[in-house]
N, C-alpha and C positions, 0 to 999 in steps of 0.2 A: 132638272138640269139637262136632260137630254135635248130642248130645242137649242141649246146654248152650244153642251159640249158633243151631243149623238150619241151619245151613253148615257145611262142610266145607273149610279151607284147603287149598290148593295149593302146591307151591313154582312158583318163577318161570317154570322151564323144560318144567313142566306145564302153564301157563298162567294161575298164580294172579298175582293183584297185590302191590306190594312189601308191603304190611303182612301182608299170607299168607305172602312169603317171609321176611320178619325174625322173623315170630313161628313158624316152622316151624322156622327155626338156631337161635332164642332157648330151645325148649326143650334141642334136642341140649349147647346149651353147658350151661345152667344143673344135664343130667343128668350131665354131668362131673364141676363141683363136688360134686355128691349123692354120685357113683362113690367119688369121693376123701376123701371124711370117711367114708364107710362103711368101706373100705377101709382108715383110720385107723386106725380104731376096733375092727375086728377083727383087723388082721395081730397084733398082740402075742399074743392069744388064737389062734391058729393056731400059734403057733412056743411054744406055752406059757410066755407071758410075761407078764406083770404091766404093766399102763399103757394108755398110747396113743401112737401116733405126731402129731408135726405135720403140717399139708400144707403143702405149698411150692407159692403161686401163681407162673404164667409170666406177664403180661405186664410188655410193658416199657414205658419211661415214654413212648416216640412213641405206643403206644396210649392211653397216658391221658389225654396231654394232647389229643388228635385227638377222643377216646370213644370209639375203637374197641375196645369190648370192650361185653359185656353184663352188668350187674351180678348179683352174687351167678354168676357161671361160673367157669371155671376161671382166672379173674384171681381169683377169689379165695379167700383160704386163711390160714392163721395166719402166716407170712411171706414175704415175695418177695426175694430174694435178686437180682432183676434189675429189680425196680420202678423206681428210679431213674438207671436203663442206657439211654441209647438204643440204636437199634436200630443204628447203624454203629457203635458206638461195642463192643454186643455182639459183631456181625461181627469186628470188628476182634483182640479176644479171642480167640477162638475159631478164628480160621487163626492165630493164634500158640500157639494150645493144642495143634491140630493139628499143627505142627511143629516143638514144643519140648517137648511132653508125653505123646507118642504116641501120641496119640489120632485119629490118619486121617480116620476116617471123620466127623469134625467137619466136614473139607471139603465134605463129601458132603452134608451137612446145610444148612451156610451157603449154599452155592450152589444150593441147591430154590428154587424160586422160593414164598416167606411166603403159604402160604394155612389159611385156618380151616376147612380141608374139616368144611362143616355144609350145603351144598349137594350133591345127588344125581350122579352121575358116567356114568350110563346114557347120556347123549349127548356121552360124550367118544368119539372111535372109539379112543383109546390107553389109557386105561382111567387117566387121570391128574384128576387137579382141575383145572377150567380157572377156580376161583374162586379168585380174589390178592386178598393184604389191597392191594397198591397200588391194584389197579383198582377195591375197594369206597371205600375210602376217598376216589379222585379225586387221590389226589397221589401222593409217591415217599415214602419213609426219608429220604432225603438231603433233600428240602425239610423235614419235620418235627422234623427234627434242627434245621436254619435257623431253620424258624418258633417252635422252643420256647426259643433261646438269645435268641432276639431279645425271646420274648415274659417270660421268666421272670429272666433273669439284667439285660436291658437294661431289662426293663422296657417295650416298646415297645403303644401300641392300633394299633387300623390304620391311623389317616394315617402317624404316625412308624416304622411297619411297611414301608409302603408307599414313603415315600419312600427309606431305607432299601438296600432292594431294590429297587427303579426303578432307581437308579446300580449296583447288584451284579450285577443280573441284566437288563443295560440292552440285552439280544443278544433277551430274549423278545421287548422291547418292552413301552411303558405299560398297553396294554389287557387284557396277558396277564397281567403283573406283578399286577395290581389285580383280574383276576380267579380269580387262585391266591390271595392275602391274602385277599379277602372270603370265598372258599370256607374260610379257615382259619378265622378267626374266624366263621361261622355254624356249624360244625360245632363249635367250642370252646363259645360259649355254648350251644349246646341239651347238650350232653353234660357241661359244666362240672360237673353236680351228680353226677355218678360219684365225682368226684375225695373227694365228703364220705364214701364206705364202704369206700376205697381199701384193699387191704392192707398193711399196714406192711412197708414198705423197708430194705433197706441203703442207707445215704443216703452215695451214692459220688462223684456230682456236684451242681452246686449249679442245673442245671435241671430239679430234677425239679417237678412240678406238684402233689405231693399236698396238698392244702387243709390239712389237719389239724397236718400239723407241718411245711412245707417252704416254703406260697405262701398266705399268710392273706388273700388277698386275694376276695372274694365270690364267690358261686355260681350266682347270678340275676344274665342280661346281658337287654337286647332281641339277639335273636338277628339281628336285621335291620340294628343300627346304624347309625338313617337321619342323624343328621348327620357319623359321621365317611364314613360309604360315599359321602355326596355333597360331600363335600371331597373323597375320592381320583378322584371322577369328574371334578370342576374339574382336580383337577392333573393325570389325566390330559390334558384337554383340552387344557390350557397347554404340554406336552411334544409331545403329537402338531404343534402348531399352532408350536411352535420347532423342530422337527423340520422340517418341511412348508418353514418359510421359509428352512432352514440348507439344503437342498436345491434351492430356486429361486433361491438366490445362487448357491449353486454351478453350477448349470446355466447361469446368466446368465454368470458369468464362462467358464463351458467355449466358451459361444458369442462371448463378446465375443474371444476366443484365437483 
């Protein structure tokens, strides 16, 4: 790029900044797709045969609805046979394929720890990827499996999200609660518009997120959500401060004992 732009990007762990590092993974993915239609297109003519092959995109539906993936990469393809899968939900498959279909080394697979090695590995000392789709993304599998049933099948925005999960997951506490929902919901509206060039699915559960034939509901959010984000900051407040008082009753009667 540098006859183009006069700089030269870096990845992160070179020293470049993130838009160096997204746009450095952003090509590796996108030359995947390119790998896989070419690849199409020619294996029939190798094996002296007549046609083309389809390609079959991987991701699954916790990356889509989160945006974790880069469009036109190898999410995408002429169908996705796990599009509308979450991701435990795949796991969950797949140790039963491994032990019912004899396929072993599926175990071997599930249990790696989910990364998009498109970052450089020269500063691992074990010569492994220490880049995780959990730690790109800021959350778990297991919370976006939560945040996509709540958001797609219940219908939930973030206060009714929020409240929701404040009672279910009342061991984080309100401020954690509310700040794992806003991170979901700003990374959903800026990514929402992936959801319009989706590959087409096997549509196997009824939370999948794909706009086109699954979740018609719009693609442009404000990503920042300033009245529902300062209603969950009131209720936070409101929980912290019944909290605070259900605690100096208690203390008052341990002392009046």
């Amino acid at each position: 790029t540098g006859g183009l732009t006069g700089k030269s990007p870096k990845f992160g762990s070179k020293g470049g900044s993130p838009p160096e590092d997204l746009a450095l993974q952003n090509i590796q993915a996108r030359s995947r797709m390119v790998l896989a239609y070419m690849l199409a297109s020619l294996l029939p003519w190798v094996r002296g045969k007549n046609g083309w092959l389809l390609v079959v995109a991987t991701g699954n539906v916790d990356e889509g609805l989160r945006g974790y993936l880069t469009k036109y990469d190898c999410s995408s393809g002429d169908l996705n046979p796990i599009g509308s899968i979450s991701k435990v939900d795949l796991k969950c498959f797949l140790y039963w394929a491994a032990d019912n279909l004899g396929y072993p080394s599926l175990r071997q697979i599930v249990e790696a720890p989910p990364t998009a090695e498109l970052r450089p590995i020269e500063d691992s000392a074990s010569g492994l990827h220490t880049q995780t789709d959990e730690a790109d993304m800021g959350m778990s599998y297991e919370e976006l499996g939560v945040f996509g049933r709540l958001r797609k099948i219940s219908r939930h925005g973030p206060v009714s999200m929020f409240r929701s999960l404040a009672h279910e997951w009342a061991h984080l506490g309100a401020a954690e609660v509310a700040r794992k929902v806003k991170h979901f919901f700003r990374m959903y509206a800026i990514n929402r518009h992936k959801m319009t060039t989706i590959t087409p699915a096997y549509h196997a559960e009824n939370y999948s997120p794909d706009d086109n034939r699954f979740d018609h509901r719009q693609f442009l959010y404000p990503f920042n959500f300033p009245r529902q984000f300062a209603q969950i900051d009131r209720l936070v407040g409101l929980i912290e401060a019944k909290e605070a008082a259900k605690k100096i009753r208690s203390l008052s009667q341990t002392n009046a004992n």
